[in-house]
C-alpha positions as CSV (number, residue, x, y, z in Angstrom):
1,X,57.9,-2.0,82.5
2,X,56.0,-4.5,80.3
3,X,53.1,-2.8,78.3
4,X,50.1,-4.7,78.1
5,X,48.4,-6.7,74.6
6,X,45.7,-5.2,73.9
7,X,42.3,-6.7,73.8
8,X,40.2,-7.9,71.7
9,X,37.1,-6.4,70.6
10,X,33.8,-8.3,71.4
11,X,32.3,-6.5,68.9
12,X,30.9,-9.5,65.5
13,X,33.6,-9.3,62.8
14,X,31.2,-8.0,60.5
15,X,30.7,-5.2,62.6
16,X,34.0,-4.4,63.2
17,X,35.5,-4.7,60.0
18,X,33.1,-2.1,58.7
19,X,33.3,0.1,61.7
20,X,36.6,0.5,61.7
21,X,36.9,1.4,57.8
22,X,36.7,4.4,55.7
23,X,33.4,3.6,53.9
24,X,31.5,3.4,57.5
25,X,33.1,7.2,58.4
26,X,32.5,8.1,55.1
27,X,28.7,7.0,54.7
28,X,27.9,8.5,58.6
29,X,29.1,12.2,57.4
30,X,26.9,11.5,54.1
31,X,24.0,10.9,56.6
32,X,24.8,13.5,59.0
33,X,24.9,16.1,56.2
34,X,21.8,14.9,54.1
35,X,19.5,16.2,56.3
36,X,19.8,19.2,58.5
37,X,17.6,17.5,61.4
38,X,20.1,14.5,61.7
39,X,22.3,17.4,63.4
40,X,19.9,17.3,66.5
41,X,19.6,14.6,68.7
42,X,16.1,12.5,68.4
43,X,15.7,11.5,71.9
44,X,16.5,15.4,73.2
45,X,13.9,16.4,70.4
46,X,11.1,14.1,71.5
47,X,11.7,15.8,75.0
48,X,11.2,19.0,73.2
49,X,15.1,20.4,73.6
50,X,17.2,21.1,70.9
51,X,20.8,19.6,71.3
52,X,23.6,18.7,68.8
53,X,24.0,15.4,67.5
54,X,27.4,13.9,68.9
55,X,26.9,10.5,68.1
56,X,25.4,8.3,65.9
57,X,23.5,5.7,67.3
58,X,22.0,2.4,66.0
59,X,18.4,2.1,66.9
60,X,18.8,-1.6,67.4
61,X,22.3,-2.2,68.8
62,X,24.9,-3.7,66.7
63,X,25.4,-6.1,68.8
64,X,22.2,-7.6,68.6
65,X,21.3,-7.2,64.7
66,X,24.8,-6.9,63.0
67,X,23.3,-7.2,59.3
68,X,21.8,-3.7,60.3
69,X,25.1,-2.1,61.7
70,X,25.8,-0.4,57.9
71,X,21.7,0.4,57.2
72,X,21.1,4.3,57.5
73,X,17.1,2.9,58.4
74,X,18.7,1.8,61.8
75,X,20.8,5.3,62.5
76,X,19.7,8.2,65.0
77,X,21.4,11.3,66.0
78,X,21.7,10.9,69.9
79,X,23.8,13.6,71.9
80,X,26.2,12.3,74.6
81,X,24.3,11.8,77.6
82,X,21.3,10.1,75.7
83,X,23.8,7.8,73.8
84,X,25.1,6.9,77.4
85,X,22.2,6.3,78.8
86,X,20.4,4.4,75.7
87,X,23.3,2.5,76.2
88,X,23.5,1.8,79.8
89,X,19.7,0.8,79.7
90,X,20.4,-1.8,76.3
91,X,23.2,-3.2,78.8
92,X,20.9,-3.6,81.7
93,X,22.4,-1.4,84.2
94,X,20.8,0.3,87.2
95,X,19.9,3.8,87.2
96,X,21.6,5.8,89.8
């Protein structure tokens, strides 16, 4: 059975070569723990829930605005579900 290559990411090399290293990890924990409100997600809070921070989102995608992937300015705590759906909605998909 032949194992497939693996893909490419689509992501810009500046992105990727700082997301994929120890000083991006390293930085996101710094943030995380500098302030005990970037433990809750933002877009739960502004709905008036509290929910743990799962992922770190940027506020303008990457994608878009790669000079801003590494800027703490352009990070929010997001939870799961809003991540996904931030996400899905930045991509254009149809809600279901």
């Amino acid at each position: 059975m032949a194992i497939a290559p693996k893909t490419r990411s689509r992501k810009q090399p500046e992105t990727r070569r700082f997301s994929r290293g120890r000083p991006y990890r390293r930085a996101r924990q710094a943030w995380l723990d500098s302030d005990p409100m970037n433990r809750l997600c933002a877009e739960c809070l502004r709905k008036g829930k509290t929910t743990e921070t799962q992922e770190l989102d940027h506020i303008i995608a990457a994608a878009q605005r790669p000079d801003l992937f590494a800027d703490p300015k352009n990070w929010q705590p997001l939870c799961r579900d809003c991540h996904e759906a931030k996400t899905l909605r930045e991509n254009g998909a149809k809600r279901r």
